[in-house]
N, C-alpha and C positions, 0 to 999 in steps of 0.2 A: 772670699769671706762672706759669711752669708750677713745680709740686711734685716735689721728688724722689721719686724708685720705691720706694725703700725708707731708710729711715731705723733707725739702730740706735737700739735702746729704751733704751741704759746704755752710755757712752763716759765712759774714765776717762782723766785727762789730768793726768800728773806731771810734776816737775819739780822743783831745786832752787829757791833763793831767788832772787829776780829771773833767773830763767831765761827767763822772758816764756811761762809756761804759760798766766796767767788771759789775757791777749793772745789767744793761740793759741785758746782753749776762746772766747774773745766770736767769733772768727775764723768758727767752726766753726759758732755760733749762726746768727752774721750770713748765712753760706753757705747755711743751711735756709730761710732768707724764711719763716718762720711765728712765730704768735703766739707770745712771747716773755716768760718772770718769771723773775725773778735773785734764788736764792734767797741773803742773806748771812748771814753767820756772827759776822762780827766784834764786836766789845764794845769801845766808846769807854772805855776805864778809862784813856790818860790823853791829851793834847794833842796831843801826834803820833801816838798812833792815830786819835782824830777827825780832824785833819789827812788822815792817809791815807784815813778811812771817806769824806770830804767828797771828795776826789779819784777816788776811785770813782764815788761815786755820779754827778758831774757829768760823767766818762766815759762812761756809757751812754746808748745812744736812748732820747729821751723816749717813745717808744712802747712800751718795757719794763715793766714793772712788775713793781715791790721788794717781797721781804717778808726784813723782818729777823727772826732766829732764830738766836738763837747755841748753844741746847742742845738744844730740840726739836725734831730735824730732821725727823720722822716725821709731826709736825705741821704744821712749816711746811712742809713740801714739798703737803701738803694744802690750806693754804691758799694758795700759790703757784699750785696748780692749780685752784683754784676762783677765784682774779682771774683765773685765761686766759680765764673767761667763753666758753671753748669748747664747743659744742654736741657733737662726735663724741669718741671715744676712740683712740686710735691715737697712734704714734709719728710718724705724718705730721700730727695735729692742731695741737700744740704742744711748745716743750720750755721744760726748766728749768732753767737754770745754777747748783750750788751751789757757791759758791768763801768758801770754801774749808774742806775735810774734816779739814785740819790745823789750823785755827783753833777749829771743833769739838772736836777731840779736844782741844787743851788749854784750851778750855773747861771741859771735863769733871774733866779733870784738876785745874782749880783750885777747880772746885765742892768735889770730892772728894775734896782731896788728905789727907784724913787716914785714906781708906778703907787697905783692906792692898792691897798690890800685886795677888792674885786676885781678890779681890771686885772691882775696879777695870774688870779684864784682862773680867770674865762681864759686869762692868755694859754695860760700854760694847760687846764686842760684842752683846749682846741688845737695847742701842739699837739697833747698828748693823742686825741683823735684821729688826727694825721696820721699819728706814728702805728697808732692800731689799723688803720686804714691800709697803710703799705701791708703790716704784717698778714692781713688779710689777701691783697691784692698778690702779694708775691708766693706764697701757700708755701713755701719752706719753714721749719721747726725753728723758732724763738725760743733762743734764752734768754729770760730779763732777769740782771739781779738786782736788788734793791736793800736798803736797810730798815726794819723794822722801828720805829722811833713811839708805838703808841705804848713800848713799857717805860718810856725814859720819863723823867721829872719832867714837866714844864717845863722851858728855858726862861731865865731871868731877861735876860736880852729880846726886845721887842722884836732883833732879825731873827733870833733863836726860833722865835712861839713861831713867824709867820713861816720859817723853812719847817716847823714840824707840821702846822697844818695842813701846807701844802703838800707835803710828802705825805701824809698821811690820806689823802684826798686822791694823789695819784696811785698810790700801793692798792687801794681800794677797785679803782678801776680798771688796774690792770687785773690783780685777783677775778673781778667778777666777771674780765672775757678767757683769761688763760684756763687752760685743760687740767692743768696740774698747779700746784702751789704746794711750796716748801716752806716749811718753817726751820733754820736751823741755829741751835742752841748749843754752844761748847764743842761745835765738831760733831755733834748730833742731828740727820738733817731727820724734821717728821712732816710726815707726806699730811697735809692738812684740807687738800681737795682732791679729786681725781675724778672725772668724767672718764671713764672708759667707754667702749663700743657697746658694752651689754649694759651702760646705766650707771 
C-alpha cells in the first residue's frame, strides 16, 4: 500500500465536548496506514470513568498499541514511540495519537491544586515544552486532541476559571508550533491552519 508524500510532523485537533474530535483525530490516524500507539491521558478515579477508559480502549485496532500516562506526557510519548518498534525516523514512519491534552491539563491541576495560580501557569507550560521538545526530537506525525473551552461561560468555580485558563494557554501553544489545526463542531471537523510545503 502506498505511503503518503508528506505527512505533517504536529496536527492539533479541537473541539468541544462530545463534538466527535477524538473520532475525527482516529479518522485522520486510520487515513496514514502506518504503524500506530495511542497515547492516553485518562485516570480511572471513578466508575464511569473506567467505564468510559474501558470504551475506548475496546474502540481501537488491535494492532494499535496503548501506553497510559496521565501526567508524563514527555515520557510517555517516549515510550509510545519506542513500542512503534520502528526502525526509521520520520513523520512517514509512524504516528502518535494523544487524546487527550485536556485531560492532561486537569490532571495536573489536580496533582497541584494547592500550587499559586503562576507557579502552576510556568509548571505546566515547561511541561508542556518538554512535551513539544520530544515531539520535535523524535520527528514522527503527532496527534494532539484537545478541547476547545474559549466558547464556554466562564466557570463559577474558582478550579473551573483556573482549568479554563490554563487550557486555554496550552491550546494556544500547541496551535502555534502544529502544521495543522482542527477545529470540529457537531461531527464537522474545519481545517483552521495548514502550513503546507508551498506556503
Amino acid at each position: 500500500m502506498s505511503q503518503p508524500v508528506s505527512v505533517p510532523q504536529l496536527t492539533l485537533v479541537m473541539g468541544g465536548v462530545r463534538s466527535g474530535k477524538s473520532a475525527f483525530a482516529e479518522g485522520l490516524v486510520r487515513s496514514l496506514d502506518l504503524p500506530t500507539a495511542y497515547l492516553a491521558t485518562g485516570m480511572a478515579i471513578d466508575e464511569e470513568m473506567e467505564q468510559r477508559i474501558q470504551r475506548h480502549r475496546s474502540g481501537r485496532p488491535s494492532d494499535w498499541v496503548t501506553v497510559e500516562e496521565p501526567l508524563d506526557l514527555a515520557g510517555g510519548l517516549k515510550a509510545a514511540y519506542e513500542a512503534l518498534n520502528i526502525s526509521k525516523v520520520g513523520a512517514n514512519a509512524g504516528v502518535v495519537i494523544i487524546d487527550c491534552i485536556d485531560v492532561w491539563v486537569a490532571n495536573n491541576l489536580i496533582e497541584r491544586e494547592d500550587e499559586t495560580k503562576e507557579h502552576l501557569e510556568s509548571l505546566t507550560l515547561s511541561l508542556l515544552e518538554d512535551l513539544l521538545d520530544t515531539v520535535r526530537d523524535l520527528g514522527v506525525a503527532i496527534i494532539m486532541v484537545s478541547s476547545e473551552v474559549g466558547l464556554s461561560l466562564v466557570a463559577q468555580e474558582a478550579l473551573g476559571r483556573r482549568f479554563q485558563d490554563l487550557l486555554g494557554l496550552v491550546n494556544q501553544r500547541i496551535a502555534a508550533t502544529a502544521e495543522h489545526v482542527y477545529l470540529v463542531v457537531a461531527g464537522i471537523p474545519l481545517e483552521i491552519k495548514s502550513l503546507s510545503a508551498n506556503g
